[in-house]
N, C-alpha and C positions, 0 to 999 in steps of 0.2 A: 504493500500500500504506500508505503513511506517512498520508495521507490520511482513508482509511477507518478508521486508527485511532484518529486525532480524533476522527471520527463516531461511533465505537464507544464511547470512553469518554465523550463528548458526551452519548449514550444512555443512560448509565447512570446517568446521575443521580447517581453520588457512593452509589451502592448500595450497593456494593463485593459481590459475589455469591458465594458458597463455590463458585459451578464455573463456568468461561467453559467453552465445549464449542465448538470449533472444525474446521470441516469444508471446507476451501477448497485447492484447490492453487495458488491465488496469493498467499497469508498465507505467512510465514514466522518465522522467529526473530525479525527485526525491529518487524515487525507484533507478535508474541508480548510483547516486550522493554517495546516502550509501553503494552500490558495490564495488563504485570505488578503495578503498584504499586495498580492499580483493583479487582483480584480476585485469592480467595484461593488460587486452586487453577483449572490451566489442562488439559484435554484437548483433543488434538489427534488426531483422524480423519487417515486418510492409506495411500494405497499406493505410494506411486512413491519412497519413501526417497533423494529428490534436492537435499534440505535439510535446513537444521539448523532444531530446533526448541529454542524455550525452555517445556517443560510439566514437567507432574507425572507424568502419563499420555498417552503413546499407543495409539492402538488403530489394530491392520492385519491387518481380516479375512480376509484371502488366504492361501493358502497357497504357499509358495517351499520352494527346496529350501533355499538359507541365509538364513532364517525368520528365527531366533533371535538372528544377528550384522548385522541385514540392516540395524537404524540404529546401530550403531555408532558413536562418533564424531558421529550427528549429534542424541542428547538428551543431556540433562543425568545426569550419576553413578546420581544417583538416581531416575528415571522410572519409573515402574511402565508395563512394554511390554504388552499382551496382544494376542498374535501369535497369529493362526492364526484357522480356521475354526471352533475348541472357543468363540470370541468372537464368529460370526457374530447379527449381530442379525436374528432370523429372528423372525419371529409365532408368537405360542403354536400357533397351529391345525397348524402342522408338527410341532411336538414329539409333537402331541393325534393325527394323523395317525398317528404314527411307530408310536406305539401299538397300531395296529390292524393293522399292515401284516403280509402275507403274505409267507413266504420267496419271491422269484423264484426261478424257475426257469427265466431265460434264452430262453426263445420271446417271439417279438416278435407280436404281435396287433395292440395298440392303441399308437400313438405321439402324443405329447404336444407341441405346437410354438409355442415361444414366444419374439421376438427384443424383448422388452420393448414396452412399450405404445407408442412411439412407432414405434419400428422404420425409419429413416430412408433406407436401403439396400432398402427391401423387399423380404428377405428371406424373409416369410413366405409372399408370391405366388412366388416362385420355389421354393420349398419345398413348398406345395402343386400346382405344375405334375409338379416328381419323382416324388410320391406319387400321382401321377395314371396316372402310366404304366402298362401293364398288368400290368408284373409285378409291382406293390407296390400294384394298387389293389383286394386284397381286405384291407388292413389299415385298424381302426377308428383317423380322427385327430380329435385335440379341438385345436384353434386356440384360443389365445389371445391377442387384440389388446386395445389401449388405445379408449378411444370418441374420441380422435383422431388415429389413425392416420389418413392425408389415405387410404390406400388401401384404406378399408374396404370401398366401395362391390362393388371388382374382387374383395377376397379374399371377401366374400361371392357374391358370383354364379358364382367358381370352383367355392365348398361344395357350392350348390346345384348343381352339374353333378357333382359326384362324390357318389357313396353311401357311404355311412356316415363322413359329415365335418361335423361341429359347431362352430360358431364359439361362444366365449365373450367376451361385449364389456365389459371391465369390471370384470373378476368378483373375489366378497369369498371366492371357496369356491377358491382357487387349490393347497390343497394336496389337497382332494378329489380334485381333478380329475386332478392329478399321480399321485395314486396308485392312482390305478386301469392308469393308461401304465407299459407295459412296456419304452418307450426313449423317451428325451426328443431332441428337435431344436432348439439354440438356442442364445443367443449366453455371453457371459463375464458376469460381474457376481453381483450379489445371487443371483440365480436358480441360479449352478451351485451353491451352496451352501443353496437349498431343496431340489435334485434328489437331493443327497447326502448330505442328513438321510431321504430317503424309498427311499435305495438304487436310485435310478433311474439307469440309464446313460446318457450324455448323447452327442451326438454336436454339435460346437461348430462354431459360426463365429468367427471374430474379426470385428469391425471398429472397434474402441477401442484404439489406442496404449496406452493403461497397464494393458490386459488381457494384452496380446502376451508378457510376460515370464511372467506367471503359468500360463497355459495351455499355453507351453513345456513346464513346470516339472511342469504336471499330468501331459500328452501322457505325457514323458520318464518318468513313476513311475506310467503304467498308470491314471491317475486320470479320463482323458476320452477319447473317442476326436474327433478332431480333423478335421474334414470342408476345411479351410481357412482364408483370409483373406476377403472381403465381396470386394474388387478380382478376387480369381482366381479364382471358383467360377461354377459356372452348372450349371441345373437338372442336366445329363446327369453331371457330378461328382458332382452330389449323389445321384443316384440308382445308379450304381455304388456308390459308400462306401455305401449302406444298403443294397444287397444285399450285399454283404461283411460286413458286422457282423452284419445279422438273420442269415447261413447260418451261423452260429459260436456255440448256445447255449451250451454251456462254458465261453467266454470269457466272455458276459455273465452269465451267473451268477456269474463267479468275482469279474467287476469290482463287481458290485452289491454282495455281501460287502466288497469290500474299501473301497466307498467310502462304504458305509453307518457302517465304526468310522470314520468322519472328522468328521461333525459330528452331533453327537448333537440337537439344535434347542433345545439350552438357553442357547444365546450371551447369550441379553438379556438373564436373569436373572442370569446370570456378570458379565455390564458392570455392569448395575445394585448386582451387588454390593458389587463393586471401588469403585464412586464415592459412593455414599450408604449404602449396607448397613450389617453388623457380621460379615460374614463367618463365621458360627455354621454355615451349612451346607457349611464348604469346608474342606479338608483341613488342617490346621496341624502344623507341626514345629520341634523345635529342635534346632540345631546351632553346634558351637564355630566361632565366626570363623577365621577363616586370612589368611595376607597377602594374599590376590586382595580382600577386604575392604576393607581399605584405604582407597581412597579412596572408598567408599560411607559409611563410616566418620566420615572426616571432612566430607564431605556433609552427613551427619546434622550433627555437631557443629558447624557455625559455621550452622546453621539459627538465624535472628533468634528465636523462640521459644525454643531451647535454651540460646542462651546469654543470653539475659532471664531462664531459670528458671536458669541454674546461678551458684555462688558466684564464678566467674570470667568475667568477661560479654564479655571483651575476645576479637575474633578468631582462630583458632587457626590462625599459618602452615601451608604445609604442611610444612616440615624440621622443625619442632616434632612436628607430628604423627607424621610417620614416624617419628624417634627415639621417641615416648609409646608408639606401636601395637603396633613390636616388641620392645619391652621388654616389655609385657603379656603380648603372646603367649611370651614364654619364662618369664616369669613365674609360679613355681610357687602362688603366693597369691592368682594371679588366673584367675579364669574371664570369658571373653568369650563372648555368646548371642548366634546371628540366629536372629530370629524367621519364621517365613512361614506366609502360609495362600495355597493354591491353586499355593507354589513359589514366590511372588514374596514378600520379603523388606518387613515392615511395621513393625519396632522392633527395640531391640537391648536387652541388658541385661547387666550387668558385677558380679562381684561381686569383691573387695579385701578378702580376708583379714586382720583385725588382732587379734593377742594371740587373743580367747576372741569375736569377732564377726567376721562378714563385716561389709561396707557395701555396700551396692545400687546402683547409679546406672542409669537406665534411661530409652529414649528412643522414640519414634514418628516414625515419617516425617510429613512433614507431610499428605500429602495421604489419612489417614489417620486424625487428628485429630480430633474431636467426634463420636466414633463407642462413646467407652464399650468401647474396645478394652483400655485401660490393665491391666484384672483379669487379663484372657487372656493377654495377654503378658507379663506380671509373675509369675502362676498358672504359668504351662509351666516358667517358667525357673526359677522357685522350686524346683518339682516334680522338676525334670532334677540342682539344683545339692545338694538335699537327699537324693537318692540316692546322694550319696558321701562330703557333707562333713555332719559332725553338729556344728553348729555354729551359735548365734545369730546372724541377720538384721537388720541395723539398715537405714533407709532414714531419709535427711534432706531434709525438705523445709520452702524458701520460707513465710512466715506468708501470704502470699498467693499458695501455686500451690493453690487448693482441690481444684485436681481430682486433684493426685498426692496430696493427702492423705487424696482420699474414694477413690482407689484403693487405700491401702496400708490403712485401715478396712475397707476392703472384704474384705481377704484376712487379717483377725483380729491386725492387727496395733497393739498398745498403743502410746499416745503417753504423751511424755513432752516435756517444754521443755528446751531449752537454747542458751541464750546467743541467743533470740531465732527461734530455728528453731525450729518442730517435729522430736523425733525419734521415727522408727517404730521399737518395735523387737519380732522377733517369736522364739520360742524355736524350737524344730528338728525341730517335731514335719512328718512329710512329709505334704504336703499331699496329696488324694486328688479 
């Protein structure tokens, strides 16, 4: 590990990159740790929550029943997590698919069968011998394998012995094809969360380790129906379980609804937002801090940027902090803001009552930074604190933080000099 990350920043050439995007389950915090000082801003891919990471962002497109608490403990305060399947990164052609798609109606017709293009267990020949059998061999199936699959040869010359069975080798039309299938046959991974952007029922195998907990999880809330393990199945299981499930339209209608509000197929553009975006098409709120804050809090505040831009550069303990935070908070002169767009928490802003003026102080997470976010987040809080306090707005900033000072221009706010600072200051009219 330690190794690879000599190579890694060996590779870089002293680049320094605004995102490492990291996908490996042998990397860890440590590997993370000797990144750090090379690049700005680190994303970590990952479903098996069995280490600590040092990032800015995680992404774990799975769905779990404790999702939400599921790294806990193992990122940093302030990570931005995007948990869930609403993050899967799925190809436009699903979303564009989704579009068109017709309410099921639970009859099983045509079935869909795909154990990823490599398929190493194969599966798919064991799966097309089931649907061979007579009682399930008047339903249309479209196969889908990889061009190498070492078993293509056998799953082809199966096809050609059964009627109305199609192999696709390769294929760029994968969510066409899916939606025309009335239940889908096939394994965990990327694919169950193309099947249920298109409302498709799935009927699963495992045979990956770090699927087993998720399909649990699914099984357990109605989300999959579960055919087995890869080790314990064989054609004649598989062919009982899909006469069980096709004789049941009810239930698969009822499941396709329910597994359709699960991933809408807009995950990439969601990720994409989160890591390069401005986040303009994603829901934003403001709310007052509370103690659970806290230590996000101070996260932000001994950020190397924050305390370079602020009048006090020196580190902030944390017993310093805790006595500052809640003093604030009971603090009738002060108001403290977190900011979010999409739920997840992207700046903060404070304002400090004095005589006939508030004072501003206001801050971004870093992995959030050169995004031209400074207006919106400064615009909300202004908007929220001006609703009840009629009262002039000063904001002080550095002769050299340009860019809080083309923020606070940005939002009509007059300068003036003193003692070497710029000061903003703006009157009380409410912003709109």
């Amino acid at each position: 590990e330690m190794q690879d990350a000599k190579d890694t920043i060996h590779a870089l050439k002293n680049s320094k990159p605004d995102l490492l995007i990291v996908d490996h389950y042998s990397l860890s915090e440590k590997w993370e740790n000797e990144l750090r000082p090379h690049v700005k801003n680190i994303m970590v891919i990952d479903d098996l929550s069995n280490r600590n990471h040092d990032c800015d962002m995680l992404m774990d497109q799975n769905w779990f029943e404790d999702m939400e608490s599921r790294y806990d403990g193992l990122v940093p305060t302030g990570c931005t997590k995007l948990l869930g399947p609403e993050y899967a990164l799925l190809r436009p052609e699903f979303a564009e698919a989704r579009k068109l798609l017709k309410q099921r109606n639970g009859k099983v017709e045509r079935i869909f069968v795909f154990f990823g293009g490599y398929d190493p267990h194969n599966l798919t020949e064991m799966t097309l011998r089931a649907l061979s059998e007579p009682e399930l061999a008047h339903l249309n199936i479209d196969v889908v394998i990889g061009e190498n699959n070492i078993h293509r040869d056998e799953i082809q010359k199966m096809a050609e012995s059964r009627a109305q069975t199609h192999i696709h080798v390769q294929v760029d039309d994968m969510a066409a094809i899916m939606a025309k299938a009335d239940l889908a046959i096939g394994s965990g991974g990327v694919n169950t969360w193309e099947r249920m952007c298109l409302g498709l029922p799935a009927m699963t195998i495992n045979f990956a380790d770090n699927h087993s907990v998720m399909l649990k999880d699914l099984l357990k809330n109605g989300y999959i129906n579960f055919l087995g393990d890869a080790a314990d199945i064989n054609e004649f299981i598989i062919k009982k379980k899909i006469l069980d499930v096709i004789s049941d339209m009810s239930f698969l209608k009822d499941q396709s609804k329910k597994i359709y509000k699960l991933v809408d197929g807009y995950g990439s553009q969601l990720v994409t937002d989160f890591l390069i975006g401005d986040l303009s098409n994603q829901n934003w709120d403001v709310r007052y801090a509370t103690d659970e804050d806290m230590e996000l809090y101070w996260t932000w505040s001994n950020d190397k940027q924050v305390r370079n831009n602020a009048l006090n550069k020196e580190p902030i303990p944390w017993e310093k902090h805790v006595k500052w935070f809640n003093d604030k908070l009971k603090d009738n002169n002060c108001s403290l803001y977190l900011i979010f767009a999409h739920k997840k928490p992207v700046g903060q802003v404070r304002f400090d009552e004095e005589a006939d003026f508030a004072r501003i102080d206001y801050s971004i997470a870093k992995q959030f930074r050169g995004r031209k976010l400074g207006s919106k987040i400064l615009g909300l809080a202004i908007k929220k604190f001006q609703n009840i306090n009629s009262i002039k707005i000063l904001g002080e900033v550095l002769p050299d933080n340009i860019a809080s000072a083309k923020t606070f221009e940005s939002l009509g706010f007059g300068v003036n000099i003193n003692q070497g600072n710029k000061v903003y200051i703006k009157e009380a009219e409410v912003l709109t």
